[in-house]
N, C-alpha and C positions, 0 to 999 in steps of 0.2 A: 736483401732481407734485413729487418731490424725486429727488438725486442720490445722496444718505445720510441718514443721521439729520440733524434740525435743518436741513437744508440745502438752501434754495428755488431748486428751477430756474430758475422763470421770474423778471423784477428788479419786485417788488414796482410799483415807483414807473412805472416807465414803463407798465405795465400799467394803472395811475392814473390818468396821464395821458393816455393815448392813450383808455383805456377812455371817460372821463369826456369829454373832447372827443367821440367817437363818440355815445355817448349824448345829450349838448346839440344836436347835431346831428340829432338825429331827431327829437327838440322841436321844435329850430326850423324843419325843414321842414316839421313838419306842421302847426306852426302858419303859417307863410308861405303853404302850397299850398291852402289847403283852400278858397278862393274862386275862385281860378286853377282848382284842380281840378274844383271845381261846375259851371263852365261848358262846361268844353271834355271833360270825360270822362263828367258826371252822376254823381258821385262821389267828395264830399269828400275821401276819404282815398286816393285814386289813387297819388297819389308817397309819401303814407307807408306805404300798403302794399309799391310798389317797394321804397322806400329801406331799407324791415323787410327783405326779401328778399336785396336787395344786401348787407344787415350780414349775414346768416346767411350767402350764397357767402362774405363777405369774409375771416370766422370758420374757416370751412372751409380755403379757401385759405392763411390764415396758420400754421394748425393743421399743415399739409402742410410750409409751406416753413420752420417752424421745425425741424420731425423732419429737415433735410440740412444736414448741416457748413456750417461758413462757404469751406472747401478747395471745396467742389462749387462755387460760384459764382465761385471765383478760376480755376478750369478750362473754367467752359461759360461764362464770360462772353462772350465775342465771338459763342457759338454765338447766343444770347439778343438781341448787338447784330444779327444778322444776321437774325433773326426780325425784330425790331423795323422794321429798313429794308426788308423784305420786305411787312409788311404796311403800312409808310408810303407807299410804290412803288403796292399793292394797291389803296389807299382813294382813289388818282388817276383809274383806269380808268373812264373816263365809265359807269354803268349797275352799277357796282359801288359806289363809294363814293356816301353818301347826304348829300346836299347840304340844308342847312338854312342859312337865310338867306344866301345868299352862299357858305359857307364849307361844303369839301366833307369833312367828318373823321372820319365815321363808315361802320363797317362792319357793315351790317345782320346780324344772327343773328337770323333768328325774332321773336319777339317783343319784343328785346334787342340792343341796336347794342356795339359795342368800338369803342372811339378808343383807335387804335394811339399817337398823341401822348402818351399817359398809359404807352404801353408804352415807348415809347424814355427818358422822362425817369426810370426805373427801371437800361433796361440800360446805359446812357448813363453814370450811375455807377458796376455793376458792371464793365465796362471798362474806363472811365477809370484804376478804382482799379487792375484786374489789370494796365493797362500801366505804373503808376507803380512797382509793383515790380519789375518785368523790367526796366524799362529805366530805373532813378534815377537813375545817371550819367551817361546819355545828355541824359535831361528837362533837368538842373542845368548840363551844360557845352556843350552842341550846338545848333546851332538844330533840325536833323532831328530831335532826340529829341524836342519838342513839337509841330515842323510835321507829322510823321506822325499823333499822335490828333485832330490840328485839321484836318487835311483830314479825315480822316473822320466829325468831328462838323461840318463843314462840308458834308459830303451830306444828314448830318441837318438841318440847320440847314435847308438847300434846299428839303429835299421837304419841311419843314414849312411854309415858307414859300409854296409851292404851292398848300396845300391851302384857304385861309393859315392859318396858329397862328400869330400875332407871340407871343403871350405866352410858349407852350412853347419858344419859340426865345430869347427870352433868359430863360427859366429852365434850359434847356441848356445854354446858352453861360455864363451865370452861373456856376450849380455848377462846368464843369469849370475856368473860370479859377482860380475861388477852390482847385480840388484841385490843380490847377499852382501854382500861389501855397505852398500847404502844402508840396509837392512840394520847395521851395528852388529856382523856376525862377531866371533870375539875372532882376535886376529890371530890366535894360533893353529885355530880351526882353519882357518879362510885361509892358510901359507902352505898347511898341510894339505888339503884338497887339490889347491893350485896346481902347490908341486907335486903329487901322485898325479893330475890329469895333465900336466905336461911331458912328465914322465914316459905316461901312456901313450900321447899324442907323437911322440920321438920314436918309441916302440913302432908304430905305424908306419912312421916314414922309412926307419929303419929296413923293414921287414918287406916293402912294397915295395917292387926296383923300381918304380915308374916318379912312386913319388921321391926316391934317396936321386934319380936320374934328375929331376927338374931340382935339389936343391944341389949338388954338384953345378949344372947347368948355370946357376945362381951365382955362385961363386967365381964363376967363368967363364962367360958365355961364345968367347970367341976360342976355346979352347974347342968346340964343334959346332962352328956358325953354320954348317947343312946339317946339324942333327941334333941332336936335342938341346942346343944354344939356339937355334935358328928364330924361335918366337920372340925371344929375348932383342938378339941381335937386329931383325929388322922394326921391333916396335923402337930400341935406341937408336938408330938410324933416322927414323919418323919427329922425332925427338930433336934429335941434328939439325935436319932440315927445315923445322918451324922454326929457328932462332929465336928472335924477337916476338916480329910481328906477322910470322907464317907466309906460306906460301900462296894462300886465299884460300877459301872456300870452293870445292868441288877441284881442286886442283894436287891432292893427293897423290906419289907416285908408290906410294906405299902399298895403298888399299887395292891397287890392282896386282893383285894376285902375290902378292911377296909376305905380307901380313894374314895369316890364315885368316879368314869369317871374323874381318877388321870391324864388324857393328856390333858385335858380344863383347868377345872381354876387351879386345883392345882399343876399343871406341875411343876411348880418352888419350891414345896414343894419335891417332888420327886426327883428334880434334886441336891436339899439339901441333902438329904438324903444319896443317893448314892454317890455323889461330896463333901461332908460335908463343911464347910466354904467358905476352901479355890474356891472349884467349884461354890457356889454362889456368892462369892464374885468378883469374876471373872466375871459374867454374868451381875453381879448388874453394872461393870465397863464399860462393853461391853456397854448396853444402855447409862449409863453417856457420856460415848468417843460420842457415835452416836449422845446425843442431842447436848451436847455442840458443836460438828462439825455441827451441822443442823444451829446450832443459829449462828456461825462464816461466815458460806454461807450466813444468814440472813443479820448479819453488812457488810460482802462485798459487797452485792447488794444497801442497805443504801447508801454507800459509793460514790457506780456506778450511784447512783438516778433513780436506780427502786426499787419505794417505794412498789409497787403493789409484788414485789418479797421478798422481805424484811420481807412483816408482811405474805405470804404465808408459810416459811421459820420458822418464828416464832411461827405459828399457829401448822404447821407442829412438831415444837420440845416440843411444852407444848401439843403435844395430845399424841405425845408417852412417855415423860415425866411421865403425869399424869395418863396413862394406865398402865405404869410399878410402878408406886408409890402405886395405889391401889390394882394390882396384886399381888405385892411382899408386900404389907401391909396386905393384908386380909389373905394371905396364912401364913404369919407371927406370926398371931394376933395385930399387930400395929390396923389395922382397922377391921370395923364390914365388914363378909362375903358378899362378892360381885361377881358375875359371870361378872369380864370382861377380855378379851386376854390380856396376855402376847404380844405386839408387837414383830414379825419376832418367836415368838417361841410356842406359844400355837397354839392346831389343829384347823383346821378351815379356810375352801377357802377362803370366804366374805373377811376377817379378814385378811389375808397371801397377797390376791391380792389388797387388796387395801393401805395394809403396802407399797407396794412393788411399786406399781403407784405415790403414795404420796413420795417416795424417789426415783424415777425418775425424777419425776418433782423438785427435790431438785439438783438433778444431772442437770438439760440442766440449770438450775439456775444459777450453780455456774459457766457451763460452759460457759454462755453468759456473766456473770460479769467478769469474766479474758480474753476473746476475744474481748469483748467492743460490744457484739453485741447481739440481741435477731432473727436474720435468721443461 
């Protein structure tokens, strides 16, 4: 596609990036799934036929939301937040939401579930962003100008905590501090808030024996390598044995059956394994390359004076930032165990299509700040 002669719509490098992360991604799941999937579906390629699937909606969907101005999302945002806490409300109703281990977060489609958690950590920055420009003098001089988008990420924060997501709830709360922060909130506001929502966030683990059980677990994980050390100790293990240059591809002894449902969260333990350093080193770079290019769209739009693009841009690069920091930390041992996506590479529709939406709308971003125009 071009806009004139010589002249590429789409930004070359982040298409790179993003593309190539998605692709190593469906390597790695099918190489992680395929023993997992033997058993419980009779059919090695079960999730990498899904996850093919998932990529081709994802395709589609981005295809969509890059054809609508960056304007259209600074006017239906709140419509979008309200969807969002609409169907987070939705996925609570006993006999509606579909409860899998504990944890109630999905909403059954046919053959095909939606976790609404994947939907709000989307609208959650288009919001955030369209209220930082209507209200920037309010945000910078008033306590009201930030207590009003924190109560209502504060209901998000709630019903997710319901369902429970700890992890979607501080990568919501994360992102929007950090777009308050960009904001110029004054910094005694922004130390105070912090520290009452981390506060709060310690209360939680505190109080929850599952969650105080995995951060013990953390601190020690061969202190009960059959019970709640066990996720820990066989993804370091995984870890071990990729040394260098891994054990090859498809040659995991982890992923059979010692590493729980090794293509969610501990994909990137696997893909160590097999890939050993130098292949996660490699993937660690792949997302660096993708955020830092997200945040560089972010200062061109600054530049251009769509501020509303800017902190979209921003918000956008500290949620996949901070999703690959905790993915690759918890699988690591860096951090205590946590069930969140790997961005563009862990299994999962919600998760794959709304990666893929959110760097669309990075994509018409960048394209409108080098054309001079948002039509």
């Amino acid at each position: 596609m071009s806009t004139g002669r010589n002249t590429i719509a789409v930004d070359p490098l982040l298409l790179l990036f993003g593309g190539s992360l998605a692709l190593l991604g469906l390597v790695a799941i099918t190489s992680a799934s395929i023993g997992y999937a033997e058993q419980n579906f009779a059919n090695p390629w079960h999730h990498a036929q899904r996850h093919g699937f998932y990529l081709a909606v994802s395709l589609i969907c981005a295809v969509l939301v890059y054809r609508m101005p960056s304007i259209f999302w600074y006017h239906t945002a709140w419509l979008w937040l309200v969807l969002s806490l609409a169907l987070l409300a939705l996925v609570l109703v006993p006999g509606i939401g579909k409860d899998v281990n504990g944890s109630q977060r999905w909403l059954p489609m046919g053959p095909f579930t939606l976790q609404p958690s994947e939907v709000v950590k989307a609208s959650s920055i288009l919001f955030l962003s369209g209220y930082l420009v209507r209200q920037e003098a309010a945000v910078r001089e008033q306590w009201q100008g930030f207590l009003r988008p924190m109560f209502v990420l504060g209901v998000v924060a709630l019903l997710l905590l319901f369902e429970p997501d700890f992890g979607a709830t501080v990568i919501v709360l994360g992102t929007a501090f950090g777009l308050l922060f960009l904001a110029g909130m004054k910094l005694l506001h922004f130390f105070i808030v912090v520290a009452l929502s981390i506060l709060g966030l310690a209360g939680l683990i505190v109080t929850a024996p599952y969650r105080l059980q995995r951060l013990t677990a953390y601190t020690d994980p061969w202190a009960d390598p059959y019970g709640s050390g066990f996720q820990l100790v066989q993804s370091l293990i995984a870890f071990g044995r990729g040394e260098w240059f891994g054990v090859g591809l498809g040659n995991s002894v982890q992923k059979l059956f010692y590493l729980p449902e090794a293509h969610t969260d501990f994909v990137f333990s696997i893909w160590a394994e097999e890939t050993g350093f130098i292949g996660a080193l490699s993937l660690l770079v792949l997302v660096l390359l993708l955020v830092l290019r997200i945040g560089a769209i972010g200062r061109a739009a600054a530049r251009a004076g769509d501020t509303f693009a800017s902190y979209v841009c921003y918000g956008v690069a500290m949620m996949f930032a901070g999703q690959a920091f905790i993915n690759m930390g918890a699988s690591s041992g860096l951090l205590p165990t946590k069930g969140l996506t790997l961005p563009f590479v862990s299994y999962g529709g919600s998760a794959l299509v709304m990666c893929f939406c959110l760097l669309a709308i990075v994509l018409r971003i960048e394209s409108e700040s080098r054309t001079g125009g948002r039509t």
